[in-house]
C-alpha positions as CSV (number, residue, x, y, z in Angstrom):
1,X,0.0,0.0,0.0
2,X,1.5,3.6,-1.0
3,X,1.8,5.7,2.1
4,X,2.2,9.8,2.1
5,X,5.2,9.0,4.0
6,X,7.2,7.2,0.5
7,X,7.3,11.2,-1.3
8,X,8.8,12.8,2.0
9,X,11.2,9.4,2.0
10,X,12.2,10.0,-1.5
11,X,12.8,13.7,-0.9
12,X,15.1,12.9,1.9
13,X,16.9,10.0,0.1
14,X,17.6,12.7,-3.1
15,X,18.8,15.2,-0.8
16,X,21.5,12.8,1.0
17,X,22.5,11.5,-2.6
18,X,25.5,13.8,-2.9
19,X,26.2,12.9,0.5
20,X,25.9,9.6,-0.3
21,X,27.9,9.2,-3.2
22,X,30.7,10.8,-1.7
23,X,31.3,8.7,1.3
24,X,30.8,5.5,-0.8
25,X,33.5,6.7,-3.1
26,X,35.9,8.4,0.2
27,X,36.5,11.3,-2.2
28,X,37.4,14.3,0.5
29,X,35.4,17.1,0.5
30,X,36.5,20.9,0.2
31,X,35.8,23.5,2.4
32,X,35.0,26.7,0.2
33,X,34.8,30.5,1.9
34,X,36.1,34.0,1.2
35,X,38.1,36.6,3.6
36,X,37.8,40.4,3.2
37,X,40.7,42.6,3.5
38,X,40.0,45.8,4.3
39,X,41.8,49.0,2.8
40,X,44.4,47.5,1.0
41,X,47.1,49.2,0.1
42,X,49.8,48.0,-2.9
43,X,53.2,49.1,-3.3
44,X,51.8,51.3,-6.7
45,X,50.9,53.5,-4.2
46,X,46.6,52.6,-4.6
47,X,44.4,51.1,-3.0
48,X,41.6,49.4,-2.3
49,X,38.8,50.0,-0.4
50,X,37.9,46.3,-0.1
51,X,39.5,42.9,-1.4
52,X,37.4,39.7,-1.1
53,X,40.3,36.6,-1.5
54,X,38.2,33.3,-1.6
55,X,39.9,29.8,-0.8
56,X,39.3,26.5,-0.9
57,X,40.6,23.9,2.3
58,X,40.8,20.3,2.6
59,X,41.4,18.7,6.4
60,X,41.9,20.5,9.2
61,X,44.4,22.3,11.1
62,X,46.5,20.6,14.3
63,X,48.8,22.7,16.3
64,X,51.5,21.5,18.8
65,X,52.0,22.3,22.6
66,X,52.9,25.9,21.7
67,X,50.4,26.7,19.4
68,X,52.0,26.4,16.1
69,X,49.7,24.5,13.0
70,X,52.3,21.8,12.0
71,X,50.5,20.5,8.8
72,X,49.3,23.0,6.7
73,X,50.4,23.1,2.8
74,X,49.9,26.0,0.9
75,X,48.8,25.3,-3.0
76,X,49.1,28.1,-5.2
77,X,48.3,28.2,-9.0
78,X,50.0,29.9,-12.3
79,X,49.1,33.2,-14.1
80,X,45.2,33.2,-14.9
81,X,44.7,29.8,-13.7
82,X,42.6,29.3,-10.4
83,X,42.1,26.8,-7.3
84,X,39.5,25.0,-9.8
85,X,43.3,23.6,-11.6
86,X,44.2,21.6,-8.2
87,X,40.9,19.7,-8.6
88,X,41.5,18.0,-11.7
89,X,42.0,14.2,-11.3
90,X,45.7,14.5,-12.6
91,X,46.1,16.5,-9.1
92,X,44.1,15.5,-6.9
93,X,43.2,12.0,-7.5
94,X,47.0,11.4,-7.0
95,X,47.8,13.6,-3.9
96,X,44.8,13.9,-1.6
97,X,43.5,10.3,-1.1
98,X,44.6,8.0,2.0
99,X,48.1,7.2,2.6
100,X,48.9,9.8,-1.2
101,X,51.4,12.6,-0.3
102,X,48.8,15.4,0.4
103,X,46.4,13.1,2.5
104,X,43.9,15.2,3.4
105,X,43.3,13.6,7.1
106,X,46.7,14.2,8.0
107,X,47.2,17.4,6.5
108,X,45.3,20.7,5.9
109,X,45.2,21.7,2.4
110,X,45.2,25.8,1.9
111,X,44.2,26.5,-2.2
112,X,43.6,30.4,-2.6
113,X,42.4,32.3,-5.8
114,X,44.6,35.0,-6.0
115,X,43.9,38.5,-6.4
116,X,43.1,38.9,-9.8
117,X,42.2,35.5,-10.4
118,X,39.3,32.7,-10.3
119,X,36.7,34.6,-7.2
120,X,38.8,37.0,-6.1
121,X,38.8,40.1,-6.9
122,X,39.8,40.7,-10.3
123,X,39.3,44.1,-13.0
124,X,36.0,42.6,-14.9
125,X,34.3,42.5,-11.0
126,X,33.6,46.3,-12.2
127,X,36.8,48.9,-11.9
128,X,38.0,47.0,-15.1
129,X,40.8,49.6,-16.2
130,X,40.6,51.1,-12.8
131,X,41.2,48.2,-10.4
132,X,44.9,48.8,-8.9
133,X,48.1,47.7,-10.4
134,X,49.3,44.5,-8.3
135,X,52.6,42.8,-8.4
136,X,53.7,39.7,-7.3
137,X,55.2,41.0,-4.4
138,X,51.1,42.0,-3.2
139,X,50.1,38.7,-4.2
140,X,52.4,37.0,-1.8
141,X,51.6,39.2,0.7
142,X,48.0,38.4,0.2
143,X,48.7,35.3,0.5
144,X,50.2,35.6,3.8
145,X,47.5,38.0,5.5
146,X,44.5,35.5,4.6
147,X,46.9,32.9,6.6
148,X,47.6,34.9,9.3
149,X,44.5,37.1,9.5
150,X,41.8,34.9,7.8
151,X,42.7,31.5,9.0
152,X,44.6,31.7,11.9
153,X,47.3,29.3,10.5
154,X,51.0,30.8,12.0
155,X,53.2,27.9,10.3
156,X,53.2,26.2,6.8
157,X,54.2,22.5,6.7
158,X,55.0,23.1,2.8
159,X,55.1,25.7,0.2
160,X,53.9,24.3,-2.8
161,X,53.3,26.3,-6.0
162,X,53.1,26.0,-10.0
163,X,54.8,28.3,-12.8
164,X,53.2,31.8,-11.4
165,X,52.5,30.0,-8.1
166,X,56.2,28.5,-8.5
167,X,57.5,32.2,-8.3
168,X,55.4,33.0,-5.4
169,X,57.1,29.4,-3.7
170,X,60.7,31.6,-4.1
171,X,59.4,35.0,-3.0
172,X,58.0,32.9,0.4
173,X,61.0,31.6,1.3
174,X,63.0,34.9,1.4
175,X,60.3,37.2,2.7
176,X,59.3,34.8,5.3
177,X,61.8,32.4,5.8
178,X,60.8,31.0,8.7
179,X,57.4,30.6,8.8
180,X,57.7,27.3,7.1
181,X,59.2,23.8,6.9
182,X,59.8,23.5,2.7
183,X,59.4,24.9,-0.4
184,X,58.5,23.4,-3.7
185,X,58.5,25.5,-6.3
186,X,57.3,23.9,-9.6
187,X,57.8,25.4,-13.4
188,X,59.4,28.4,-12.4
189,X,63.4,29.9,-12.6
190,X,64.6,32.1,-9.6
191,X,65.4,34.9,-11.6
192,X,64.1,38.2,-13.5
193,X,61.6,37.1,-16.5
194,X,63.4,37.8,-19.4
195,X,64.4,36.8,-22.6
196,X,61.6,34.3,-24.5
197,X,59.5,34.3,-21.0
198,X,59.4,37.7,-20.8
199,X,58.8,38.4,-24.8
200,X,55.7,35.8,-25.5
201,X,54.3,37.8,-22.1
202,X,55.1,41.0,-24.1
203,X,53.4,39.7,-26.9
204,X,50.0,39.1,-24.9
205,X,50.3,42.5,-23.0
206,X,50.5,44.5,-25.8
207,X,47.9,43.0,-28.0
208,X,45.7,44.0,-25.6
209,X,46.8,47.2,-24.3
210,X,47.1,48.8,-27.7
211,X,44.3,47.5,-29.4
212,X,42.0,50.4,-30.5
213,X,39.4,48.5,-28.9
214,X,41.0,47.8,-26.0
215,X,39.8,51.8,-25.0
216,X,41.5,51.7,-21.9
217,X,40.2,49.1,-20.2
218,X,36.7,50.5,-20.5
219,X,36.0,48.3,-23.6
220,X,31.9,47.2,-24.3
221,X,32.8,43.7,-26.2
222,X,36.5,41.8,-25.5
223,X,39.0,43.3,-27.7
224,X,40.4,41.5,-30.7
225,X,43.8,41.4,-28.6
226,X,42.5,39.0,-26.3
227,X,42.8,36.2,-29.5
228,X,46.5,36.4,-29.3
229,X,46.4,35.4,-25.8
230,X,44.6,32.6,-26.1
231,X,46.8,31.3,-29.6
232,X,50.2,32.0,-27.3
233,X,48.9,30.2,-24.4
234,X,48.3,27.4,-26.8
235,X,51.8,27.3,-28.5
236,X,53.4,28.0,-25.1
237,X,51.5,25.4,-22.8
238,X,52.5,22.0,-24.0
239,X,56.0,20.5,-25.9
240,X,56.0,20.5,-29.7
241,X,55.9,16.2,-29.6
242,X,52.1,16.6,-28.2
243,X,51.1,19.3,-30.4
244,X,52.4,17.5,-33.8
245,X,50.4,14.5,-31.9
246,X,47.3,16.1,-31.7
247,X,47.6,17.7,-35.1
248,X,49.7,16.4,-37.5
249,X,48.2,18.1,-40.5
250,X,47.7,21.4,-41.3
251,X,44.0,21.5,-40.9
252,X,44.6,19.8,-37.9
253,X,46.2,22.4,-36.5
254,X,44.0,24.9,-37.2
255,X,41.2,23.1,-36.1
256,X,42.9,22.7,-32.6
257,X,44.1,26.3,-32.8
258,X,40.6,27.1,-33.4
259,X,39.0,24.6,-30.5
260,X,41.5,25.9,-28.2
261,X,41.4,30.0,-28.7
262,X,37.3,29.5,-28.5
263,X,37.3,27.1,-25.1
264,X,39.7,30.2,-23.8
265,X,38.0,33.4,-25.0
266,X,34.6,31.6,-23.7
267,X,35.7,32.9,-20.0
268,X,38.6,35.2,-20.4
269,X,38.4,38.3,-19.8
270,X,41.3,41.2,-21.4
271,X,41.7,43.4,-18.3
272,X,41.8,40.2,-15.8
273,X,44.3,38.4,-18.6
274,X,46.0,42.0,-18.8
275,X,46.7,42.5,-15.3
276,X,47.8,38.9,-14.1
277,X,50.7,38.9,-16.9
278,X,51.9,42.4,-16.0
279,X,52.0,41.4,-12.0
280,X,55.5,39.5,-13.0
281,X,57.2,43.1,-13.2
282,X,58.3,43.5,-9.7
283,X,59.5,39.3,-9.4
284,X,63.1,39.3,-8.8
285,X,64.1,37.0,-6.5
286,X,67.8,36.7,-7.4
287,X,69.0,39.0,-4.8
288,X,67.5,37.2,-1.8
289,X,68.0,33.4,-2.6
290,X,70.7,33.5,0.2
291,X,67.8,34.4,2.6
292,X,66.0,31.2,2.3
293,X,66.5,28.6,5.1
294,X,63.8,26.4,4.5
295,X,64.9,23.0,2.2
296,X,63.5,24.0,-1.3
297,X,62.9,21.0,-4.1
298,X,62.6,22.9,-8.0
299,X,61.3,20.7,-10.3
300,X,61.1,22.2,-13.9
301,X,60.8,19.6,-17.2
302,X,63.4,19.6,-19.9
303,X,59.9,20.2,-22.4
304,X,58.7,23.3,-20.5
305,X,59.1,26.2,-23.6
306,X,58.4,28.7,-20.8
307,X,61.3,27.8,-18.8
308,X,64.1,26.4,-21.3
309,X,66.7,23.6,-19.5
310,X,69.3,24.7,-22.2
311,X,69.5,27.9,-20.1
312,X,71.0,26.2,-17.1
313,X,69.3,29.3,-14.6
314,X,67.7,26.6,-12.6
315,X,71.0,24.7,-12.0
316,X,72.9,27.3,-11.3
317,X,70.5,29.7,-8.8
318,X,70.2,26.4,-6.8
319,X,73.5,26.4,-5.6
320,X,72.9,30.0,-3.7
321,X,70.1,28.2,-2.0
322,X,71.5,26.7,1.0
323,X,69.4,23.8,1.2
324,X,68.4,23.9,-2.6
325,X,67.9,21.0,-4.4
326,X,66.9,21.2,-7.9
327,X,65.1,18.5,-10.6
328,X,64.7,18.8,-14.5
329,X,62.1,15.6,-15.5
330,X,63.8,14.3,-19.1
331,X,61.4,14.5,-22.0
332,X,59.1,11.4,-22.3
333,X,56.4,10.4,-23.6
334,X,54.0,11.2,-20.1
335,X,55.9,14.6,-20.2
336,X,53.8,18.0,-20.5
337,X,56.0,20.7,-21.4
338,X,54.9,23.1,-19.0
339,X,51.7,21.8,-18.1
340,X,53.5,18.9,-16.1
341,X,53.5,21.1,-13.2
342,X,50.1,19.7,-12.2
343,X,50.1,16.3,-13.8
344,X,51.1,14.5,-10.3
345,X,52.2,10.8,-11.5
346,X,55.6,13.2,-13.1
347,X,57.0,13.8,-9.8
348,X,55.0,12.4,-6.6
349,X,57.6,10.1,-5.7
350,X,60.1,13.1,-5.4
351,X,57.3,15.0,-3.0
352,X,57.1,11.9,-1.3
353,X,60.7,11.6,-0.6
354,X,61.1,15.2,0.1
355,X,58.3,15.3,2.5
356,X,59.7,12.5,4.3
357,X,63.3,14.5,5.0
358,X,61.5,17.2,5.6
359,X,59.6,15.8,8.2
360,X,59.6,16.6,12.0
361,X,60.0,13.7,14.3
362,X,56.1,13.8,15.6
363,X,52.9,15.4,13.8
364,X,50.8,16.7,16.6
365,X,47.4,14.7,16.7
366,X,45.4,17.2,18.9
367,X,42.8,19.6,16.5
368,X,42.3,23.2,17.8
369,X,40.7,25.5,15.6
């Protein structure tokens, strides 16, 4: 016999699906939120009346006998990219799980949207050509206030960033060198951008910027700059082996030109794209790299266009670090060019070993929040 009670049951059941699901397949579960910084001002000299910084957290937070959080990791992302990039299965399904490097019940996960970026605050929220000029420096320092401020966490387990995020990693551990216990900076040099880095990022700024469309930010459609963007990103991002892969005709490429440019320009926006490649003027961390205490892993790939091996900047810089160590992945065929910065199954078993002599002799059990 149907009772009134089965429609109230099925409601219920529906409503615990996602629940459901999720503890039948153990996949952990983020924590999402925003912090507002109030009258922030950037070393242009403006500022900001108001800047929301939203993050994403996985675990929780367990501090020893004086106070200290002992297992927090940092995750920061590259220029226009977002915490949305450390969610993808060639991340996460790799690092977060039980007994994986980043296990989320032993450690707490910290994945921000920078300024500029993803939910934050970014030009296209409304000051478009107004919003203030930021550097990476003001990133980084961001980063550190929604710690400190936001989240209460006083102590970082692990710096861990890719390319942009990967510069961040080196500014950390010479402006606050002992706030925590390693670095891992990942597609990145510890230098000036210059030479090819600095002229395909040229190339991008300056399609926009002088477009006669562009109207100083204050543009009613995207300007025709903002294509260029999104064809450089695509010739930049992967090695040539996987591009003559995935085209090896000229119609081919186009058509992936063509897929690609239209899968970027459906979100992009010119000032937001604008301003997070013209925050890299003020990263120079060359001069400091003697400051840094904490033990620092690089790991570049000898594919990565953005960040040439033939160079040698990597292997060289490393030897001012005095507890550098620094890795360039050989070409293969699992390699990325620079897009192996997030695919995990590259170089988890170097985190894994570098966590592991990194590691204090006990992790603190007890949770305080």
């Amino acid at each position: 016999m149907f009772s009134i009670r089965a429609p109230a049951l099925l409601l219920s059941v529906l409503l615990l699906l996602p629940f459901l699901l999720q503890a039948a397949t153990n996949d952990p579960v983020p924590t999402e939120g925003d912090f507002i910084f109030r009258n922030v001002q950037f070393r242009s000299g403006e500022t900001l009346p108001e800047v929301r910084m939203h993050y994403i957290t996985f675990g929780e937070p367990r501090r020893d006998a004086n106070g200290l959080v002992r297992n927090a990791i940092l995750i920061l992302h590259g220029t226009t990219g977002s915490s949305a990039q450390f969610l993808r299965p060639e991340f996460a399904n790799e690092l977060y799980g039980k007994g994986q490097p980043f296990d989320v019940s032993k450690y707490y996960l910290v994945i921000l949207d920078n300024i500029g970026h993803g939910k934050s605050s970014k030009p296209s929220d409304g000051l478009r050509g107004k919003f203030p000029r930021y550097g990476y420096r003001d990133m980084v320092e961001l980063q550190y206030r929604l710690l400190t401020e936001g989240l209460n966490v006083n102590h970082l387990r692990l710096v861990f960033g890719t390319s942009m995020g990967g510069m961040h990693t080196w500014l950390w551990g010479q402006t606050y060198p002992d706030f925590m216990d390693a670095l891992m900076p990942m597609a990145s040099l510890p230098t000036q951008i210059s030479g090819r880095n600095r002229a395909w990022r040229r190339v991008i700024i300056d399609s926009i910027r002088l477009a006669p469309d562009w109207n100083g930010g204050n543009y009613e459609q995207q300007p025709h700059g903002l294509r260029i963007y999104a064809e450089m990103s695509w010739f930049m991002g992967l090695n040539p082996i996987l591009r003559q892969r995935e085209a090896p005709t000229l119609a081919q490429v186009d058509e992936a030109l063509e897929r690609a440019v239209a899968a970027r320009l459906t979100t992009a926006d010119a000032n937001d794209i604008l301003y997070a490649f013209e925050a890299s003027h003020d990263y120079d961390p060359g001069p400091g790299l003697e400051k840094i205490k904490a033990p620092l892993l690089a790991i570049n790939s000898a594919d990565d266009l953005i960040n040439p091996p033939e160079l040698r900047i990597l292997e060289e810089e490393i030897k001012r670090v005095k507890n550098g160590r620094a890795i360039v992945l050989p070409l293969s065929e699992e390699t990325a060019g620079h897009g192996s910065h997030t695919k995990a199954v590259l170089w988890k078993k170097e985190l894994v070993r570098f966590l592991k002599k990194t590691e204090r002799k006990r992790i603190p059990t007890e949770r305080k929040y």
